[in-house]
C-alpha positions in Angstrom: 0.7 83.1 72.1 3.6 82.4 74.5 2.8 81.9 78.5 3.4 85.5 80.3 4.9 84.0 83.8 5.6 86.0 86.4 8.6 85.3 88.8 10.1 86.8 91.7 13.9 86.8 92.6 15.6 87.3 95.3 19.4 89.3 95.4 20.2 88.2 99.0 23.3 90.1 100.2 25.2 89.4 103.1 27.3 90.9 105.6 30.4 90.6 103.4 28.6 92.4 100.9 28.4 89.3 98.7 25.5 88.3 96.6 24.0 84.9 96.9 24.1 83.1 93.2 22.2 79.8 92.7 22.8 77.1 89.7 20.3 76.3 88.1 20.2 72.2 87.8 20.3 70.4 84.7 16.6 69.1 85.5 15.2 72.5 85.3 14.3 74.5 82.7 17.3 76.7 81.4 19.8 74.3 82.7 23.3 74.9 84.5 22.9 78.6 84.1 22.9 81.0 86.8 20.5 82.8 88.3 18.8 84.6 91.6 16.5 82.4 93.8 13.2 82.8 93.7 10.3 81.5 91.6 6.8 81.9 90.4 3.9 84.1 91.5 1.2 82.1 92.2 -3.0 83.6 91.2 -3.6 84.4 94.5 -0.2 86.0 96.2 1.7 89.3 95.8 5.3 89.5 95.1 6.1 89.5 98.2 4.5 86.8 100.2 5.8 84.2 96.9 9.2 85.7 97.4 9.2 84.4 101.3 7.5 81.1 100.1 10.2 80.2 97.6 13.3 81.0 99.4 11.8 78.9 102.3 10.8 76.1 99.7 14.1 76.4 97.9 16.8 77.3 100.0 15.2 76.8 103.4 15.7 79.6 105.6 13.8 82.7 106.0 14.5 86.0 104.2 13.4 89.9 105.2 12.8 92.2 102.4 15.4 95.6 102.8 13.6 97.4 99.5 11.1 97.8 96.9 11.4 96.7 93.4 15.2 96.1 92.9 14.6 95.5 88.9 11.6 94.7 86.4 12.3 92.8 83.7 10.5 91.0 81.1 12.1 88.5 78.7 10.9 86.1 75.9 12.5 83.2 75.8 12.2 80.1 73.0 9.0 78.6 74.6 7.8 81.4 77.2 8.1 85.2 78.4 9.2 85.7 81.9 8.7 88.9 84.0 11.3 88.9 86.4 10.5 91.1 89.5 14.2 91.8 91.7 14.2 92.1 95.1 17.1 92.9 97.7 16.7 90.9 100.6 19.1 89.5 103.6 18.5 86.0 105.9 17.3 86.5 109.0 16.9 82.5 110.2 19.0 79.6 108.8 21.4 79.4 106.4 20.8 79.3 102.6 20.9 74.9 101.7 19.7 74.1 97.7 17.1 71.6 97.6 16.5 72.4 94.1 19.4 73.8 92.4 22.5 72.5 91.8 25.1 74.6 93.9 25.1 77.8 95.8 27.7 80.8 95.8 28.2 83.7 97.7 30.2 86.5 94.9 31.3 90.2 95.3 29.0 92.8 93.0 32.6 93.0 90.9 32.6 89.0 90.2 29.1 88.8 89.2 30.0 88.8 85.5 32.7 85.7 85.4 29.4 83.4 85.9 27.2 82.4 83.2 24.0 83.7 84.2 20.1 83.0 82.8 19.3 85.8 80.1 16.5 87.2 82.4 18.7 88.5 85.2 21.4 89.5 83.3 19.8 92.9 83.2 19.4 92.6 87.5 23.0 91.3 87.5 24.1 94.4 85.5 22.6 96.9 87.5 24.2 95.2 90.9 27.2 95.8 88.6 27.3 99.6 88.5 25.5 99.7 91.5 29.0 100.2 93.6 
């Protein structure tokens, strides 16, 4: 049976109204592919508290939740299944620097779609989309 992991995004928006979009690098898994930042839910945290632990790990500034549950998604990819839990957040300290990815971009909702984005946040990506 494939590994159920669960992940947790963040769709950081700024003033502009632009969405912050992170390459993935060719090191990770699912390479040059775009995605939102965020990563995995560890046994003992919620969604939350992981959210604000990854953005500081990966992009290194600090980040304030402005809703619930953006989307829920669950995917199955080749080697794994991935539930991908959304979440619309803005900075609030620092400014967004990859440590682990391979480039950062800030794109309007209407642009979203010109990247080439992981298959799990398409669905987050699509809803931002006809969000408008």
């Amino acid at each position: 049976m494939k590994k159920l992991v669960k992940v947790v995004a963040a769709i950081i928006e700024n003033e502009s109204n632009e969405i912050l979009c992170a390459l993935r690098s060719p090191k990770m898994s699912i390479p040059n592919m775009w995605e939102f930042p965020g990563g995995k839910v560890e046994s003992n945290e919620d969604i939350y508290s992981a959210l604000v632990r990854e953005i500081d790990e990966e992009l290194a500034c600090k980040i304030e939740m402005t809703n619930e549950i953006f989307n829920d998604n669950t995917h199955e990819y080749e080697t794994f299944i991935i539930n991908l839990i959304s979440i619309k957040c803005k900075v609030v300290e620092g400014t967004p620097t990859p440590s682990e990815h391979s480039k950062l971009i800030w794109l309007k909702r209407e642009n979203l779609e010109s990247l080439k984005w992981a298959p799990a946040d398409i669905p987050a990506v699509e809803q931002l989309i006809s969000e408008k």
